[in-house]
N, C-alpha and C positions, 0 to 999 in steps of 0.2 A: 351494638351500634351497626346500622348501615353500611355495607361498604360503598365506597363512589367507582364507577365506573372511569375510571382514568384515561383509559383507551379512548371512551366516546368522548371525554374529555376534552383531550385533544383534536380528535377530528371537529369540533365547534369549533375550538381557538383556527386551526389550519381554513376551516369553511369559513368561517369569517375574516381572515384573512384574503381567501382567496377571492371573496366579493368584492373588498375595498383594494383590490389589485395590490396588494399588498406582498412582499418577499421580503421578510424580518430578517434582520442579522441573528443567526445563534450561537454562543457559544457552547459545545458540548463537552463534558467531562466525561473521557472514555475508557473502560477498565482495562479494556484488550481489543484489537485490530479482531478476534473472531466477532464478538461482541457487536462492534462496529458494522458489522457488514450487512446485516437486514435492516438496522436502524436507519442507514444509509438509505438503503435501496427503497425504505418507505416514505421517508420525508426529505430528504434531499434538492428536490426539485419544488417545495413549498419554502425553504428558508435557505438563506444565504449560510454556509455553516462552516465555521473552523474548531476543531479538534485540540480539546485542550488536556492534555496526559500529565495529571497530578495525582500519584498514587503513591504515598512515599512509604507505604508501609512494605512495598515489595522485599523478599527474599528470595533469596539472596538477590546481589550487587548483579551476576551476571544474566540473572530472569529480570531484570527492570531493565537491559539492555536489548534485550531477544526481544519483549514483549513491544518496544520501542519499535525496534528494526519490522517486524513483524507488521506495524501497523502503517512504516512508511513503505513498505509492500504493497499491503491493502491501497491503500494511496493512488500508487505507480498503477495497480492495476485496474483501478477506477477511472485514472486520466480523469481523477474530479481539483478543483482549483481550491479547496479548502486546506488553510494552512494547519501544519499540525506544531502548537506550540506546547514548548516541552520546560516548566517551570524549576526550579528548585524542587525536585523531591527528595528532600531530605528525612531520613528516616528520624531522626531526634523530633519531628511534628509527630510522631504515632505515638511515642513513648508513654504519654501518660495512660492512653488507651491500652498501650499492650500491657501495661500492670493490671486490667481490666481483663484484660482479653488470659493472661495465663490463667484466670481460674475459670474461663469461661466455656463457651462452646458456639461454632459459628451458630448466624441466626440470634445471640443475645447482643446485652446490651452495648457491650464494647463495638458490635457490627455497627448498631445505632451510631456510635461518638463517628465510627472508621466513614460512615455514608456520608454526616455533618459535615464534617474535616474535611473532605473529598467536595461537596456541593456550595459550602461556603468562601471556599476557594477560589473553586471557580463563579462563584457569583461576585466575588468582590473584581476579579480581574474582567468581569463580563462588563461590571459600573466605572473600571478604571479605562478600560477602551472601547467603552460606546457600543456595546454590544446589547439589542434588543429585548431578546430572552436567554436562558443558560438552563440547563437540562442536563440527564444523563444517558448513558447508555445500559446501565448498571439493571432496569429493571426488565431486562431483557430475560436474565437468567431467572430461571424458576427456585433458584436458592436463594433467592435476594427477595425483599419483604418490599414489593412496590408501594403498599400504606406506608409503611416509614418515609420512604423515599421521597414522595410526593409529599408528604406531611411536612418533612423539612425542607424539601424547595418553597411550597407555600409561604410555609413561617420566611425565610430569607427572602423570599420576593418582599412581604412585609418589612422588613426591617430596613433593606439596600435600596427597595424601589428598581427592582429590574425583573423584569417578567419572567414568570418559569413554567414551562415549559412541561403542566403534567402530562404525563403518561403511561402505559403499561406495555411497553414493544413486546413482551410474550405474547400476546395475545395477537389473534390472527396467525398463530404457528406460529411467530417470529422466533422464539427459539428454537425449533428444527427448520427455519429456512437461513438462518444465521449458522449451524452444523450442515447443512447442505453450501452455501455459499461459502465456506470459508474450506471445504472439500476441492469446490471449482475454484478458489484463486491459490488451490496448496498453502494454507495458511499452518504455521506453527498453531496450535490450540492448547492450552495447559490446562492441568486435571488439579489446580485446587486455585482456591482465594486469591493469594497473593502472601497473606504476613507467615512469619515464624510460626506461627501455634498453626496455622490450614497447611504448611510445607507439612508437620511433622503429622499432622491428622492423615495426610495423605499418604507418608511415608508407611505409617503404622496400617492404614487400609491395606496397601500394596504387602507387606506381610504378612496380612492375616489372607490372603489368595483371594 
């Protein structure tokens, strides 16, 4: 099958927007403040955009706080007026996924449920306050499967009725100008996923040298 071009994707939905004078409210579901910072810097000024941090499968307790503080950093040093709302992440929402995820390997299926989880989240809270489209930052990184991602915003656009927001921010370098921008604002940066089984995958890399 085909793949879509996501990227150009998006630049239609932003071009036609930008014809009918258009500045969409978005809601974005954000992994991490580095993440954030090219995604930022590319569409920002095309959509009205508040930062919605629903990740509850983070490990430990004091990396979902860093990774917090981090992005209200990002924030401060943007001097941009989008609010960053910070939901329930409660780790008992991963649970069924991590029985998935311990025989798994990042990249499988359990990643799939962990993206759903994450993008249906925030699309419900996107239809609960009136927010135009909902989108993520997630397909920034070149470890993350932008067809999934965009797969299951589409499907959720269908279901809730709130636009989503494809796209591929790798692409155009977006992920070495997001490691270059998150260098100039000194950003905390972390070296794995986020749950218990990517902490330990990364533990065990860091071992083997």
């Amino acid at each position: 099958m085909q793949k879509i071009n996501y990227d150009l994707k998006m630049e239609e939905i932003i071009k036609e927007n930008r014809k009918n004078g258009k500045k969409p409210s978005l809601l974005m579901q954000v992994c991490c403040a580095p993440c954030s910072t090219a995604v930022l810097n590319r569409i920002y000024d095309d959509f009205k955009i508040d930062l919605f941090y629903y990740n509850p499968m983070i490990y430990p307790a004091s990396e979902l706080t860093k990774r917090v503080e981090t992005l209200e950093k990002l924030k401060e040093e943007l001097k941009i007026s989008s609010k960053i709302i910070f939901p329930a992440n409660d780790i008992n929402d991963f649970h069924e996924i991590a029985k998935i995820r311990k025989d798994d390997h990042e990249g499988g299926k359990a990643c799939y449920l962990c993206y759903k989880l994450r993008l249906e989240e925030a699309c419900k809270y996107a239809l609960a306050h009136g927010y135009e489209y909902f989108s993520t930052t997630l397909s920034i990184s070149p470890y993350k499967n932008s067809q999934w991602l965009n797969e299951i915003g589409g499907n959720l656009e269908e279901v809730y009725g709130v636009k989503y927001l494809y796209s591929d921010f790798k692409k155009k370098n977006g992920y070495k100008k997001s490691i270059d921008l998150s260098k100039d604002y000194g950003l905390y940066r972390q070296d794995y996923c986020g749950c218990i089984f990517s902490f330990k995958e990364m533990e065990e890399k860091h071992r083997q040298g």
